[in-house]
C-alpha positions in Angstrom: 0.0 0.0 0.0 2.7 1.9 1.1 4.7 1.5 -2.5 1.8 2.1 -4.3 0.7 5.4 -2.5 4.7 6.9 -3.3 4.2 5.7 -7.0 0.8 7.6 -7.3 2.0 11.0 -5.9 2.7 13.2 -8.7 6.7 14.6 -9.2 6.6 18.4 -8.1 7.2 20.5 -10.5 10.3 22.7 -10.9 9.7 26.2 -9.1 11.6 29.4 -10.8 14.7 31.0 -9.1 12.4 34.3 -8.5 9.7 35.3 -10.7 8.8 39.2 -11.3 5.9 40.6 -9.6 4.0 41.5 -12.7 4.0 37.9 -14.0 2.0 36.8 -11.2 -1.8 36.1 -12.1 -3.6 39.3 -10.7 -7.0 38.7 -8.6 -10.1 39.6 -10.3 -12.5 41.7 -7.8 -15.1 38.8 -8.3 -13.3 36.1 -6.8 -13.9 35.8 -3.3 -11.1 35.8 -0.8 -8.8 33.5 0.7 -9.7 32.3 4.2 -6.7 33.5 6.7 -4.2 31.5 6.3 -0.9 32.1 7.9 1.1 31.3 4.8 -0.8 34.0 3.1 0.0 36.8 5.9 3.0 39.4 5.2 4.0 41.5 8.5 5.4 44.4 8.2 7.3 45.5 12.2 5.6 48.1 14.1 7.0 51.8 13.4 6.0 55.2 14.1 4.5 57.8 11.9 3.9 61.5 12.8 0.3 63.4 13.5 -0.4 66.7 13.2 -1.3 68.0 16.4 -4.7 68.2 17.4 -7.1 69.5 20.3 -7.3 65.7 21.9 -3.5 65.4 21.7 -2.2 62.4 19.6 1.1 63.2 17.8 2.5 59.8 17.1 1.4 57.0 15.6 2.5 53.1 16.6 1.4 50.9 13.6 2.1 48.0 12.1 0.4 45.6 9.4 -0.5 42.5 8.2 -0.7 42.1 4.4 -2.7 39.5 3.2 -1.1 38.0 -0.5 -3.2 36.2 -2.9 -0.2 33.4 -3.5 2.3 32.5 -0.9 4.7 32.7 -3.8 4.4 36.6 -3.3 5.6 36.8 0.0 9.4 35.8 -0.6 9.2 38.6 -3.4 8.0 41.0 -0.9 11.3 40.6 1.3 13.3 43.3 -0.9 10.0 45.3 -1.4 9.7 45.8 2.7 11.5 49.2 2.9 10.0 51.0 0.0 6.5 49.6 1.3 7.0 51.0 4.7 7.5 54.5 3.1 4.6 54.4 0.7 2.4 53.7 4.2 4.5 56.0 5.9 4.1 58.9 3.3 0.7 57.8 3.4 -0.2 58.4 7.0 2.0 61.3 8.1 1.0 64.5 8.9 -2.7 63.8 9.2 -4.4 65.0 12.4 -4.9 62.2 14.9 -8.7 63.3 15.0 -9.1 62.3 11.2 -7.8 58.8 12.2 -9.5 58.0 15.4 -12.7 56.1 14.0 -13.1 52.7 12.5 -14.5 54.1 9.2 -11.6 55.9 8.9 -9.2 53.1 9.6 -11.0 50.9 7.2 -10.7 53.6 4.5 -6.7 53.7 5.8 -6.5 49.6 5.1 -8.4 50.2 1.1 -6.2 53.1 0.5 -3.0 51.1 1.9 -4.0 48.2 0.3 -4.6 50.3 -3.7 -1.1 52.4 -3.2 0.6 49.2 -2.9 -0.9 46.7 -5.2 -0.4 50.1 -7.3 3.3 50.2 -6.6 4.1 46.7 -6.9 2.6 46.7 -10.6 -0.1 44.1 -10.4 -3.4 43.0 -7.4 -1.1 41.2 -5.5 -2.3 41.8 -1.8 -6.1 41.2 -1.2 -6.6 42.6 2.3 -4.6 45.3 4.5 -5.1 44.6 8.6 -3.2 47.0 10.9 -2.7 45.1 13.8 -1.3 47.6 16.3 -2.9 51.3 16.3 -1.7 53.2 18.8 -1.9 57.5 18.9 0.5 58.7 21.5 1.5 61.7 22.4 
């Protein structure tokens, strides 16, 4: 049973050195979403971002994200991506008064715009969902 079961399994095919972002297959807005998987989930460490001041206080900004990738290919291709990601989020956020912020709609129009800037940047619809997992305003 045992010899017959190694036989049946299919050889794996060859996986390419490191394939370009933009030959990926993109995600068309019809298909529905992966289930959270942890091989699909790109962190990106906590870091802080600057608020304009405001009358409740709240200059800083502790963040940090999860990306959610449509292939788990995607997130070794990510790797040399991570700094120029951070600053598109970065330039993103800064300077924005910590009122603006403060309210879920807000945060889940921060997460759509995050996740369009990037997908934008990296050339094809390669992360499906943006979750900031720490959201802290300090100051």
């Amino acid at each position: 049973m045992g010899a017959w079961l190694y036989l049946k399994k299919p050889a794996p095919a060859p996986e390419p050195a490191q394939a370009p972002l933009a030959s990926l297959p993109a995600e068309t807005p019809a298909e529905k979403p992966p289930e959270a998987r942890p091989e699909l989930n790109y962190k990106l460490e906590p870091f802080l971002v600057p608020l304009l001041k405001s009358k409740d206080g709240g200059r800083l900004l502790l963040i940090s994200l999860s990306l959610e990738v449509g292939d788990p290919k995607v997130r070794d291709l990510l790797n040399p991506r991570k700094v120029a990601m951070r600053d598109l989020i970065y330039r993103l956020l800064r300077d924005r008064p910590a009122d603006e912020i403060k309210s879920a709609r807000t945060k889940h129009l921060l997460e759509t715009q995050i996740k369009t800037e990037l997908n934008h940047y990296l050339g094809t619809e390669v992360i499906t969902q943006v979750r900031f997992t720490d959201f802290v305003i300090t100051g």
